[in-house]
Gaussian input, Z-matrix of N, CA and C with variables (Angstrom, degrees):
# hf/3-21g

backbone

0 1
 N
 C     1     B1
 C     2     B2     1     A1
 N     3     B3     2     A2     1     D1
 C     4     B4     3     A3     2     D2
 C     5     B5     4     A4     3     D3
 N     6     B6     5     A5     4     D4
 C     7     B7     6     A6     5     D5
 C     8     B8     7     A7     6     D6
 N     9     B9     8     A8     7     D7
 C    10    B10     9     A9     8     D8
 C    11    B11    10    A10     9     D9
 N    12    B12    11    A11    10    D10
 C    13    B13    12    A12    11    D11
 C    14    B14    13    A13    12    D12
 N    15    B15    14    A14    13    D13
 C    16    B16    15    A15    14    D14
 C    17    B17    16    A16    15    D15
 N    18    B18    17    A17    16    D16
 C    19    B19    18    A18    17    D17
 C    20    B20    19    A19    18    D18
 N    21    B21    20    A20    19    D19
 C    22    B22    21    A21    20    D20
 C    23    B23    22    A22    21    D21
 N    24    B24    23    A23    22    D22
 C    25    B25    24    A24    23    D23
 C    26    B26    25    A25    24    D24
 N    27    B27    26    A26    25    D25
 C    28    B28    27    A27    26    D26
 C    29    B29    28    A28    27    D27
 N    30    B30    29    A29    28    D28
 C    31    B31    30    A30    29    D29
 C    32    B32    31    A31    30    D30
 N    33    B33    32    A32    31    D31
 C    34    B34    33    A33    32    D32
 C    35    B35    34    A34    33    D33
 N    36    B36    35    A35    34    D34
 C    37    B37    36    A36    35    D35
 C    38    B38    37    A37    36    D36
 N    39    B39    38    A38    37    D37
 C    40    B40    39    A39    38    D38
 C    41    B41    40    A40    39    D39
 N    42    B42    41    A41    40    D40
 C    43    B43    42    A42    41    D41
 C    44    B44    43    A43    42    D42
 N    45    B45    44    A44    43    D43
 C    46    B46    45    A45    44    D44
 C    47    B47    46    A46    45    D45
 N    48    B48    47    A47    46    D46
 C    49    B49    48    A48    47    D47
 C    50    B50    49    A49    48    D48
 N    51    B51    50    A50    49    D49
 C    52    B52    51    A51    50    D50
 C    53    B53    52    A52    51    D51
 N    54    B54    53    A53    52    D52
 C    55    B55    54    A54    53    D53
 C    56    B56    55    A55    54    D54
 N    57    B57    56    A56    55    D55
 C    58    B58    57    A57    56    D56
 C    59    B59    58    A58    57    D57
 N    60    B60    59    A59    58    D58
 C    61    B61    60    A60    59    D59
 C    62    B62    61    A61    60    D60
 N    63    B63    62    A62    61    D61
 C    64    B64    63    A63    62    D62
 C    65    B65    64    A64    63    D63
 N    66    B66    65    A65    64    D64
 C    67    B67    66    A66    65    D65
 C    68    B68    67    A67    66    D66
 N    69    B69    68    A68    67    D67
 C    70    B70    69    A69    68    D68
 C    71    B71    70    A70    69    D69
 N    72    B72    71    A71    70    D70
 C    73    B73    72    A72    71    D71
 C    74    B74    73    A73    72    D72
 N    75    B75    74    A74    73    D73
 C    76    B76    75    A75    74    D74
 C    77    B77    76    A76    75    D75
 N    78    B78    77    A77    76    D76
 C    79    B79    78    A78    77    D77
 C    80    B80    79    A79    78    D78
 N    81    B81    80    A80    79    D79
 C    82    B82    81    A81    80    D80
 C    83    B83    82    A82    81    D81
 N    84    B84    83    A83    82    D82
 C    85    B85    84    A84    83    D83
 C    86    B86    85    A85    84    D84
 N    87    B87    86    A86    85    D85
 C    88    B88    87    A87    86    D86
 C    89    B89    88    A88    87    D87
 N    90    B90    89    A89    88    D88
 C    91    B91    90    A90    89    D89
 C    92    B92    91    A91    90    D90
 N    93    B93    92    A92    91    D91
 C    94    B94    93    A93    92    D92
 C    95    B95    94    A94    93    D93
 N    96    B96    95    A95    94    D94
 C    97    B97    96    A96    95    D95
 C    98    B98    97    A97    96    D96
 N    99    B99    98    A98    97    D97
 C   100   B100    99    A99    98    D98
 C   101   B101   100   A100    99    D99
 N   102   B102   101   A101   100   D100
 C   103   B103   102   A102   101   D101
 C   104   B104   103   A103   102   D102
 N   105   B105   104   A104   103   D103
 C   106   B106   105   A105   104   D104
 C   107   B107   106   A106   105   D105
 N   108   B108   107   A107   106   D106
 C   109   B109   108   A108   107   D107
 C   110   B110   109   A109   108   D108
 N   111   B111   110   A110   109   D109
 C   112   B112   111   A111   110   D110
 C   113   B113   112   A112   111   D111
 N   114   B114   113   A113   112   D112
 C   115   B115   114   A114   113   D113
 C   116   B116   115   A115   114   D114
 N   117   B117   116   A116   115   D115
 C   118   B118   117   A117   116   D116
 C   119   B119   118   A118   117   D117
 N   120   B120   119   A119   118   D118
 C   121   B121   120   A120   119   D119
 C   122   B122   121   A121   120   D120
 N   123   B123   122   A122   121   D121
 C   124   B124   123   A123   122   D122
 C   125   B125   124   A124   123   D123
 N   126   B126   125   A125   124   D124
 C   127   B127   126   A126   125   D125
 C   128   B128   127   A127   126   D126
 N   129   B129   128   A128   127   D127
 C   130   B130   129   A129   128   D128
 C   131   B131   130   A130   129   D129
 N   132   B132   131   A131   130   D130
 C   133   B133   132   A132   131   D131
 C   134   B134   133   A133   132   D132
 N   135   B135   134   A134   133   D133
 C   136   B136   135   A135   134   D134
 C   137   B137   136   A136   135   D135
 N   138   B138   137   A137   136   D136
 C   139   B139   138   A138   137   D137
 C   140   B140   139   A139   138   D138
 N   141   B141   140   A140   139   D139
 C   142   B142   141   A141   140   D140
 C   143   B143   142   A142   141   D141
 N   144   B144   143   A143   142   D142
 C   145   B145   144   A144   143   D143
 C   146   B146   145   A145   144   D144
 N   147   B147   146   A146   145   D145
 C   148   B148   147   A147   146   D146
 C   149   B149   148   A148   147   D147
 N   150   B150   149   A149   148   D148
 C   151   B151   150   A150   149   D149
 C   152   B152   151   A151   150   D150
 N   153   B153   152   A152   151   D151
 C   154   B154   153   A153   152   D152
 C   155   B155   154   A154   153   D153
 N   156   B156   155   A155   154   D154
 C   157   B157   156   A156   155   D155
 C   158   B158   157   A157   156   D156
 N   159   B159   158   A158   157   D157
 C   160   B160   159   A159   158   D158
 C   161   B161   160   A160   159   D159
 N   162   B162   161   A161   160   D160
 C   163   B163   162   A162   161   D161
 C   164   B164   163   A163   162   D162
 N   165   B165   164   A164   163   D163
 C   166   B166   165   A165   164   D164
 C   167   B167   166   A166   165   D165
 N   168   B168   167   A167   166   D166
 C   169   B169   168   A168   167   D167
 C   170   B170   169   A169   168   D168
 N   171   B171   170   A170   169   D169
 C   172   B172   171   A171   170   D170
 C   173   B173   172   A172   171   D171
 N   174   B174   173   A173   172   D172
 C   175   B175   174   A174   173   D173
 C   176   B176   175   A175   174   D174
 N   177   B177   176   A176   175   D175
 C   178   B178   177   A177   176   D176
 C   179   B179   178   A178   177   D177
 N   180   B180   179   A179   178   D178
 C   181   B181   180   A180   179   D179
 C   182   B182   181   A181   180   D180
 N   183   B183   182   A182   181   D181
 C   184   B184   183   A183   182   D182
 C   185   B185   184   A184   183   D183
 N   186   B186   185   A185   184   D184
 C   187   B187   186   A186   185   D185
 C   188   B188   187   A187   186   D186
 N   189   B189   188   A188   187   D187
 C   190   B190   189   A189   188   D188
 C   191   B191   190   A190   189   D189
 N   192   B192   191   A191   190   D190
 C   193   B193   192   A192   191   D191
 C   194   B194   193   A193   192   D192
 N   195   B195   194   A194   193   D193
 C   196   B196   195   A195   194   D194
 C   197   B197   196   A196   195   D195
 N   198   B198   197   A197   196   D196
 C   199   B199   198   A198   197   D197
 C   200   B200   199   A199   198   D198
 N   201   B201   200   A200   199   D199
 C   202   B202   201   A201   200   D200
 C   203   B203   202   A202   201   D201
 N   204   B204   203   A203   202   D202
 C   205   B205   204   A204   203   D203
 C   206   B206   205   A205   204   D204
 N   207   B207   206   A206   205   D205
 C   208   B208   207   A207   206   D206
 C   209   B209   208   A208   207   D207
 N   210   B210   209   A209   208   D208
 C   211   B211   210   A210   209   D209
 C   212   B212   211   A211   210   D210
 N   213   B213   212   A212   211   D211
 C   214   B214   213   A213   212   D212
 C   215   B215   214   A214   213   D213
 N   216   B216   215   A215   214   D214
 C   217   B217   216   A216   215   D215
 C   218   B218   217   A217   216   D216
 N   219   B219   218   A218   217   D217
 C   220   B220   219   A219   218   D218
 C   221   B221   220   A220   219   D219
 N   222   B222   221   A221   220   D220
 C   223   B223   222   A222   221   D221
 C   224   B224   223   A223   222   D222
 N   225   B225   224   A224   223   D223
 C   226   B226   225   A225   224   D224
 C   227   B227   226   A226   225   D225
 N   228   B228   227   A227   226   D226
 C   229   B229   228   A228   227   D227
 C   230   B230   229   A229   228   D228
 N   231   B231   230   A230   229   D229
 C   232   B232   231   A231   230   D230
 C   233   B233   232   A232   231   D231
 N   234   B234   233   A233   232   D232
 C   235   B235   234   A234   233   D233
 C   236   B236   235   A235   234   D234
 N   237   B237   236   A236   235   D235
 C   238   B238   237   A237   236   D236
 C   239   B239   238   A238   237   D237
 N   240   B240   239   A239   238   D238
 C   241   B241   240   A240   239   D239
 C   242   B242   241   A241   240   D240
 N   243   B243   242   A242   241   D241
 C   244   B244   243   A243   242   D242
 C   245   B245   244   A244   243   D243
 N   246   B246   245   A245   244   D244
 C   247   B247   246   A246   245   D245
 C   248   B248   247   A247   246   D246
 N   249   B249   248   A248   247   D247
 C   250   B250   249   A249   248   D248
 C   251   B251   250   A250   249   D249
 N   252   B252   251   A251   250   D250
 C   253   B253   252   A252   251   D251
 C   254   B254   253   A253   252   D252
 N   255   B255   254   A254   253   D253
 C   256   B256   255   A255   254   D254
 C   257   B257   256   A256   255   D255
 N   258   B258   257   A257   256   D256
 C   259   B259   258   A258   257   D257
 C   260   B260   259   A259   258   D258
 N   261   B261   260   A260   259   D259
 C   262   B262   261   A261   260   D260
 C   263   B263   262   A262   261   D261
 N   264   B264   263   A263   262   D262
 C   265   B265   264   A264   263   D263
 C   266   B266   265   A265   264   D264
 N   267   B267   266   A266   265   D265
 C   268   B268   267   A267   266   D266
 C   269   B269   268   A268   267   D267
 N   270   B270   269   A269   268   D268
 C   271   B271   270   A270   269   D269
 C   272   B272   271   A271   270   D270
 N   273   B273   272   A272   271   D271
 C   274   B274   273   A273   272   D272
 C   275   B275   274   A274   273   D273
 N   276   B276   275   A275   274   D274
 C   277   B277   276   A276   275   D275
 C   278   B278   277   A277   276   D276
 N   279   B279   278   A278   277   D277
 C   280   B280   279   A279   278   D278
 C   281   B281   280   A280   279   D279
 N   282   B282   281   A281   280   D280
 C   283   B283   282   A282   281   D281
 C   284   B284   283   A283   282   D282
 N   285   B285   284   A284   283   D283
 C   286   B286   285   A285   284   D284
 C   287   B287   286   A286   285   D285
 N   288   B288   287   A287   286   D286
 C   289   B289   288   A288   287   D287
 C   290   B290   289   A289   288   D288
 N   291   B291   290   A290   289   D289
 C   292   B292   291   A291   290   D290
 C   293   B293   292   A292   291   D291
 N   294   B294   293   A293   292   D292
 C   295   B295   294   A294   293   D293
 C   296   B296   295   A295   294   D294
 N   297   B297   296   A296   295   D295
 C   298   B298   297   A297   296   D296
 C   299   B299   298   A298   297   D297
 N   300   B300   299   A299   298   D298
 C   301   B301   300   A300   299   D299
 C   302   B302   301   A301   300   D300
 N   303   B303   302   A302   301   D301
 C   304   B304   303   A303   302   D302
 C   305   B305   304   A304   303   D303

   B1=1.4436
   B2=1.5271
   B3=1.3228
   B4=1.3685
   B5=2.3070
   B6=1.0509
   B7=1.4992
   B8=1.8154
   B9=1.5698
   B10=1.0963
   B11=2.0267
   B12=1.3072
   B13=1.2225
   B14=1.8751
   B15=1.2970
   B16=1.7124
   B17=1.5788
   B18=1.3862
   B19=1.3729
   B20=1.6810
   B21=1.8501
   B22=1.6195
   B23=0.9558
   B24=1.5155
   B25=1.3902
   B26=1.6534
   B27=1.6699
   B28=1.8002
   B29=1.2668
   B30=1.1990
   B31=1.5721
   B32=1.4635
   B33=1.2880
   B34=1.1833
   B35=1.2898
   B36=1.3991
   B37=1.1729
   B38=1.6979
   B39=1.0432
   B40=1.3896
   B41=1.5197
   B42=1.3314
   B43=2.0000
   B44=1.8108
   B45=1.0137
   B46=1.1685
   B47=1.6700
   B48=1.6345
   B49=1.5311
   B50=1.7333
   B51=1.1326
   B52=1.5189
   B53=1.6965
   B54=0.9940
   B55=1.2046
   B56=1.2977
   B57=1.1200
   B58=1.0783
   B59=0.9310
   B60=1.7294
   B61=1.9810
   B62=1.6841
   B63=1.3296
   B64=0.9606
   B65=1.6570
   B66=1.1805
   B67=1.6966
   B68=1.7667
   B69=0.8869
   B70=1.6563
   B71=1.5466
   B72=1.4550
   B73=1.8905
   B74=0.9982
   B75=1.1947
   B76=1.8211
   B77=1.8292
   B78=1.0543
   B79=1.6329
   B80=1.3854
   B81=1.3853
   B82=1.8595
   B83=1.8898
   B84=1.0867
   B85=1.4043
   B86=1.4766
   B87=1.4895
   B88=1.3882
   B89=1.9356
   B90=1.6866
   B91=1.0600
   B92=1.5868
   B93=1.0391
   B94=1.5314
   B95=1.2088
   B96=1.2056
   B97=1.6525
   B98=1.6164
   B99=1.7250
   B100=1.5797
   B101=1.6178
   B102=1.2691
   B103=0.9114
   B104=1.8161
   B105=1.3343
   B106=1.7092
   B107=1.5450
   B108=1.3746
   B109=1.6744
   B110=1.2381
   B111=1.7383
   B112=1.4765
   B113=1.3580
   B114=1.4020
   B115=1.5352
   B116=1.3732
   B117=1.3495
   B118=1.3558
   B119=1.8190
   B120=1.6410
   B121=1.4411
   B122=1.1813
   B123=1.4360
   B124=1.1754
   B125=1.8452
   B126=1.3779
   B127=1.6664
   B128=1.1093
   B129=1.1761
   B130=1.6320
   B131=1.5288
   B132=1.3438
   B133=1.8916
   B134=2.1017
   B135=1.0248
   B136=1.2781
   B137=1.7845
   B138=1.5427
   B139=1.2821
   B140=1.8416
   B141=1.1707
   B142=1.4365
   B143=1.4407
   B144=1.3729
   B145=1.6553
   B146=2.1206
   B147=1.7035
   B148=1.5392
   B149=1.9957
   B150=0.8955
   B151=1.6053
   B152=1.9194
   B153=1.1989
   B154=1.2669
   B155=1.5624
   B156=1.0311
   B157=1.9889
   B158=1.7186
   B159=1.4373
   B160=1.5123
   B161=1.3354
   B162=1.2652
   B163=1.6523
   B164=1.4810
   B165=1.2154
   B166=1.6572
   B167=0.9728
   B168=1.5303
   B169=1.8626
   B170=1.4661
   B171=1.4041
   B172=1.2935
   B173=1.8799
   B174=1.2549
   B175=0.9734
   B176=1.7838
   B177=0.6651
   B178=1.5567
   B179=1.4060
   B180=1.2520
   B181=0.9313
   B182=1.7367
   B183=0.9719
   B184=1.5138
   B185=1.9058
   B186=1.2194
   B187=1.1092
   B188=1.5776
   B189=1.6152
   B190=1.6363
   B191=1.5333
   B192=1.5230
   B193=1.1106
   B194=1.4545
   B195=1.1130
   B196=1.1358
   B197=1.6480
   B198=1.4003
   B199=2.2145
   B200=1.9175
   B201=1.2041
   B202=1.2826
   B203=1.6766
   B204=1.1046
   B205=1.0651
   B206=1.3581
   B207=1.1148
   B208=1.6898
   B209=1.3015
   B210=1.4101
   B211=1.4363
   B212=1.7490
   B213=1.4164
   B214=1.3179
   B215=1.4656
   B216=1.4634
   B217=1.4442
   B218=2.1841
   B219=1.0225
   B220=1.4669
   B221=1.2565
   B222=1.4219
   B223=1.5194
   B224=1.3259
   B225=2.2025
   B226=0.9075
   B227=1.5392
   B228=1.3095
   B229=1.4403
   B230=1.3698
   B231=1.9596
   B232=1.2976
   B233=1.8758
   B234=1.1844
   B235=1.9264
   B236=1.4975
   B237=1.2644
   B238=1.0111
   B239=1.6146
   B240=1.3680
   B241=1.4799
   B242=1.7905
   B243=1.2397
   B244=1.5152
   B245=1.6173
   B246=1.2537
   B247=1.9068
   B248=1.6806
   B249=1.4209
   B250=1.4983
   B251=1.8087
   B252=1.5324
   B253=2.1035
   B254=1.8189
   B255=1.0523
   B256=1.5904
   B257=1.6996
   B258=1.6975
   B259=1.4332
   B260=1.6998
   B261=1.4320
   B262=1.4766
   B263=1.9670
   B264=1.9504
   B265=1.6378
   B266=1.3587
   B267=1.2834
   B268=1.6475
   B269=1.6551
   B270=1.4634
   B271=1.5155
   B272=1.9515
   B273=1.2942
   B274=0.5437
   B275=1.8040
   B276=1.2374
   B277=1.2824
   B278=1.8089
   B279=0.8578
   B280=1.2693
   B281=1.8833
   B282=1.2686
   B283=1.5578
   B284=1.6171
   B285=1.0523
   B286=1.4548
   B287=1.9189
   B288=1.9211
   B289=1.9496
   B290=1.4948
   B291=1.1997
   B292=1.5408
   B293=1.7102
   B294=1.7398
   B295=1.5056
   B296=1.5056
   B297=1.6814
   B298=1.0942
   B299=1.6386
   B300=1.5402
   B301=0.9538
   B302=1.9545
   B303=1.4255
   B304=1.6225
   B305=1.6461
   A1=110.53
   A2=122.02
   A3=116.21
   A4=81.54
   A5=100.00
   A6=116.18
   A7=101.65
   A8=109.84
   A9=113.45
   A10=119.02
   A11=92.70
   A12=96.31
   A13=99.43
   A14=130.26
   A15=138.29
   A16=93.40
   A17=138.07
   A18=110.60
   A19=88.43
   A20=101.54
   A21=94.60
   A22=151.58
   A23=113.87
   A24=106.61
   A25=119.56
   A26=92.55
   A27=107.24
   A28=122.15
   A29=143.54
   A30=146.31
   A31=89.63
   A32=139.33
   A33=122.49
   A34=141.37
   A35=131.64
   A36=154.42
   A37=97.69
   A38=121.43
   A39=136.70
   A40=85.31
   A41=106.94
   A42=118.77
   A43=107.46
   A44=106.26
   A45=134.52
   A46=95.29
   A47=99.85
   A48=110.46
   A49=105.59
   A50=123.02
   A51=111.96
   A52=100.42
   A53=114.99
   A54=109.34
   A55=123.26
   A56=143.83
   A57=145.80
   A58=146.73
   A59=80.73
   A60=112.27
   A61=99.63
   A62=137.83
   A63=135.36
   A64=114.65
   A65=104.45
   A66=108.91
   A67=102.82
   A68=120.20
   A69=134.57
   A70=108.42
   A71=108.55
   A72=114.62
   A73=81.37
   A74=177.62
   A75=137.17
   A76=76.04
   A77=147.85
   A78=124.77
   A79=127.36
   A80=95.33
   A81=108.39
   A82=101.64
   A83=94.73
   A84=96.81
   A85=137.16
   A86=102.16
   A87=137.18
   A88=99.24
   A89=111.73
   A90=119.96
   A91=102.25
   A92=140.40
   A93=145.75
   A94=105.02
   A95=125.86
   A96=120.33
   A97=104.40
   A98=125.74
   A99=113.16
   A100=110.51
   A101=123.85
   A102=128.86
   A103=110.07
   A104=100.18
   A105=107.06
   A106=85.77
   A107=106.85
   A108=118.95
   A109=95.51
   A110=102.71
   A111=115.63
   A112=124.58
   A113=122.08
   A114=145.11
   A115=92.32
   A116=163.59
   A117=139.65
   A118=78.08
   A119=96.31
   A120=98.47
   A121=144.70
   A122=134.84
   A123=130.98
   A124=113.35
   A125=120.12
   A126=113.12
   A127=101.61
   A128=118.70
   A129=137.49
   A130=97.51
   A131=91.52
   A132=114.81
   A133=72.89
   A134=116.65
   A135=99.61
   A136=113.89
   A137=125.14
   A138=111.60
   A139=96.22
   A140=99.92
   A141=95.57
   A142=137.90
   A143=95.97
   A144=131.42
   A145=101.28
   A146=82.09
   A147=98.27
   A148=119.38
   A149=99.02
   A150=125.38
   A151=110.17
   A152=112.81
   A153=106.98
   A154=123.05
   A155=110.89
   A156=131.90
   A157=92.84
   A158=124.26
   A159=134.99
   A160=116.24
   A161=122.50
   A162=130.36
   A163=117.63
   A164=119.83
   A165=124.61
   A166=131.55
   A167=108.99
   A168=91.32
   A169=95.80
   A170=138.75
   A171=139.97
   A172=97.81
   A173=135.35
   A174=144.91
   A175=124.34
   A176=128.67
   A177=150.27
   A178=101.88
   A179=144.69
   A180=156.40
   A181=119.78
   A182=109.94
   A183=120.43
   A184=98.93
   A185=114.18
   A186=90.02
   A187=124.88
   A188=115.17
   A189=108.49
   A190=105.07
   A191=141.41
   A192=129.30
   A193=114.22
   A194=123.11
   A195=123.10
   A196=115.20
   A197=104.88
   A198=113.21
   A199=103.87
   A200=114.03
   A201=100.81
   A202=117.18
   A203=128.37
   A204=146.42
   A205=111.97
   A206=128.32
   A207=143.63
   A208=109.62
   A209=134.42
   A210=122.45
   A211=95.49
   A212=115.49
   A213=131.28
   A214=129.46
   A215=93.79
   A216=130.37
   A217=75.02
   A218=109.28
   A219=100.99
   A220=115.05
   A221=112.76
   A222=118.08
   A223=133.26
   A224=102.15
   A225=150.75
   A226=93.08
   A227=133.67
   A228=122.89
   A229=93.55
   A230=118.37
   A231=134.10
   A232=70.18
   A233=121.57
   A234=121.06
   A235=98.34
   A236=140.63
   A237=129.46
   A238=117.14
   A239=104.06
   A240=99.62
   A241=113.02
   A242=118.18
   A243=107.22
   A244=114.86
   A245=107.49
   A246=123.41
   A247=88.80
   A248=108.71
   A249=113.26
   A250=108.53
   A251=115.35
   A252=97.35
   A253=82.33
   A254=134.02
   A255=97.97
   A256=121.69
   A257=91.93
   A258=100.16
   A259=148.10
   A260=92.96
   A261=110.00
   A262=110.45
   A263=83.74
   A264=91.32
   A265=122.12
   A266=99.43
   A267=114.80
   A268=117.61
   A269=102.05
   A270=110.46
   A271=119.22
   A272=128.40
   A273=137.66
   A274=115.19
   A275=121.75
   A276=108.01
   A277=113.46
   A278=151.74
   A279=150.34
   A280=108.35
   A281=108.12
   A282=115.32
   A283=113.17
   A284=133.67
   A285=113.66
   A286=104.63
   A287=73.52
   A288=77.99
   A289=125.54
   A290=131.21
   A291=106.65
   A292=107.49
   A293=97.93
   A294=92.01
   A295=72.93
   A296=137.14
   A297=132.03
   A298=129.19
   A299=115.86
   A300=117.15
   A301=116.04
   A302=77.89
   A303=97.69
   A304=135.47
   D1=-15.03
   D2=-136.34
   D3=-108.12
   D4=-8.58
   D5=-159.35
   D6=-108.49
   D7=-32.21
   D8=158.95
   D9=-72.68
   D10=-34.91
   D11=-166.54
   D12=-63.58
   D13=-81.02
   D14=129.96
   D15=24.84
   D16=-58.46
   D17=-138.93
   D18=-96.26
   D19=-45.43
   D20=155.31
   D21=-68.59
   D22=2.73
   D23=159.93
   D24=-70.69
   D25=-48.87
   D26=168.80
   D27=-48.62
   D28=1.61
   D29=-143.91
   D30=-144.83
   D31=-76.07
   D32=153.93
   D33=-26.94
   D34=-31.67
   D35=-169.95
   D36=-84.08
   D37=-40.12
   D38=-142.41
   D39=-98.80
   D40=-45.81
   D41=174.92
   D42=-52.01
   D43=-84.87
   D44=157.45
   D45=3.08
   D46=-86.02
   D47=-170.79
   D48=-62.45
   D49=-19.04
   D50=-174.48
   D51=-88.44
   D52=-30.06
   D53=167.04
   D54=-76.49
   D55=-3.22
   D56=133.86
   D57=-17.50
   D58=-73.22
   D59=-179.43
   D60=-78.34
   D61=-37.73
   D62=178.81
   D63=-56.01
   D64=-41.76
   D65=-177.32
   D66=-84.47
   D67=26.41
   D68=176.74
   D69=-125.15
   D70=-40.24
   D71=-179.63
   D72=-105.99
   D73=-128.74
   D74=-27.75
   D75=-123.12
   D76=-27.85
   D77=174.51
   D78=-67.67
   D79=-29.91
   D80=171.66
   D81=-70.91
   D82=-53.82
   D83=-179.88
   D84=-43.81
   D85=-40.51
   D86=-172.88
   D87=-69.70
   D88=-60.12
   D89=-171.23
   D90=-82.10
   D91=29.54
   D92=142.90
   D93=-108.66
   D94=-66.21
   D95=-171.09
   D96=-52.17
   D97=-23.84
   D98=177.16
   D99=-101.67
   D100=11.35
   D101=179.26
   D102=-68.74
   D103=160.95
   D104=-160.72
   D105=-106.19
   D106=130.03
   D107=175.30
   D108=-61.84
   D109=144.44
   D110=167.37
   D111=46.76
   D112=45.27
   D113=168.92
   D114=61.45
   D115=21.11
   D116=-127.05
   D117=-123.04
   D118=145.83
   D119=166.65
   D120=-103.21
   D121=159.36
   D122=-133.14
   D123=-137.13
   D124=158.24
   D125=160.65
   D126=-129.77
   D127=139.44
   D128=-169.29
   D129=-119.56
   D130=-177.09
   D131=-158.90
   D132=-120.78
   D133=99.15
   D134=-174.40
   D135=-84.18
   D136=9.57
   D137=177.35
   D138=-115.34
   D139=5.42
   D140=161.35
   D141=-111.86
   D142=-12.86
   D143=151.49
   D144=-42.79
   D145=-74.44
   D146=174.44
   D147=-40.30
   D148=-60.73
   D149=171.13
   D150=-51.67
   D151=-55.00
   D152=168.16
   D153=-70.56
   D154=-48.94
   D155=175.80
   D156=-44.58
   D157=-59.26
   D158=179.88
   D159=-55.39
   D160=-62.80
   D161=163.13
   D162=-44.44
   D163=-44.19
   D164=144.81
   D165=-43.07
   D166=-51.98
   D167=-172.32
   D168=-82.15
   D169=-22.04
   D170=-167.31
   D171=-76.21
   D172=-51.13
   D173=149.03
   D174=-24.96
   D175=-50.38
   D176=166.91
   D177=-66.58
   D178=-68.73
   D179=152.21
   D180=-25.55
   D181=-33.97
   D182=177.16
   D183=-98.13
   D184=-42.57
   D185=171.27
   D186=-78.79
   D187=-25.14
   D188=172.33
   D189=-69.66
   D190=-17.20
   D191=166.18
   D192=-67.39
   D193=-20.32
   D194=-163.03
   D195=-91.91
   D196=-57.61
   D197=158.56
   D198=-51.30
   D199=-41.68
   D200=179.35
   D201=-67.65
   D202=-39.62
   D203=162.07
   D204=-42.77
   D205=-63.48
   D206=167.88
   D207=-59.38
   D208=-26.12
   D209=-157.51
   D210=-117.97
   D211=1.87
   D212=167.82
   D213=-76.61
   D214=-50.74
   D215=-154.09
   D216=-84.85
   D217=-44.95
   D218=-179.27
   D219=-58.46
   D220=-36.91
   D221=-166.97
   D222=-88.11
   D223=-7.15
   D224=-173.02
   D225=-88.07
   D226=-27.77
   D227=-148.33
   D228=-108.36
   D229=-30.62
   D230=-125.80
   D231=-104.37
   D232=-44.35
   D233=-173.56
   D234=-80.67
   D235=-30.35
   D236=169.68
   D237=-52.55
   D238=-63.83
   D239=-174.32
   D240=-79.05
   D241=-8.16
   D242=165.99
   D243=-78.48
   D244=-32.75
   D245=171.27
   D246=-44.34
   D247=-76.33
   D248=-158.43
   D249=-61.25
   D250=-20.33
   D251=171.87
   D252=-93.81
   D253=-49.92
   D254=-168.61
   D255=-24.63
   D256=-72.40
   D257=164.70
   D258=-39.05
   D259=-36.42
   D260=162.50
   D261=-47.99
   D262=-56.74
   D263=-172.11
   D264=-58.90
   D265=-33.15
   D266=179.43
   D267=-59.06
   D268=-39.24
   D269=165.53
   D270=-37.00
   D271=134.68
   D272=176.81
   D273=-87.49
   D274=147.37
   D275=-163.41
   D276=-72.35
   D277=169.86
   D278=-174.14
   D279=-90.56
   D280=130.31
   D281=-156.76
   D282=-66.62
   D283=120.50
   D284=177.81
   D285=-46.46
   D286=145.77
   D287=171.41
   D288=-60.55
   D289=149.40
   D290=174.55
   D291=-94.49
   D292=-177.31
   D293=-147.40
   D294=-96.67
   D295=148.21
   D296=132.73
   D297=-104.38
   D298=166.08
   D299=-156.65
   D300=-111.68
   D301=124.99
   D302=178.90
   D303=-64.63

């Protein structure tokens, strides 16, 4: 449990942070990718302007939760199993039995 618990904490964490970074890039992104070529001006549908711009950043956001999540959950697995040979190594070898007498 204690190894399940560890991998979800990391996987969340990893969510967490991708969502983050996504709501930091996907607005820059958004306002270039809707930008009007060559300054030229424009009339928009402005609640669908609104509606698309929203589905984007919500979109972006689901996908940086989502690589963060995945690239966690890896890194979660990758400290798990180095935790468990540290520990192995750390083990001390097991004592020969002693001889007793009959």
């Amino acid at each position: 449990m204690d190894k399940f618990k560890t991998v979800f904490i990391f996987t969340l964490a990893g969510a967490l942070l991708g969502n983050w970074v996504a709501s930091l890039i996907v607005p820059s992104y958004l306002a270039w990718n809707n930008s009007a070529p060559l300054a030229s001006q424009q009339m928009c549908d402005l609640p669908k302007a609104i509606h698309d711009t929203s589905s984007g950043l919500i979109h972006g956001q689901l996908v940086g939760s989502g690589i963060g999540a995945v690239a966690f959950l890896v890194l979660g697995i990758v400290f798990i199993q180095l935790r468990a040979r540290k520990q192995k190594a750390a083990q001390p070898p097991p004592a020969a039995p002693t001889p007793t007498a009959s």
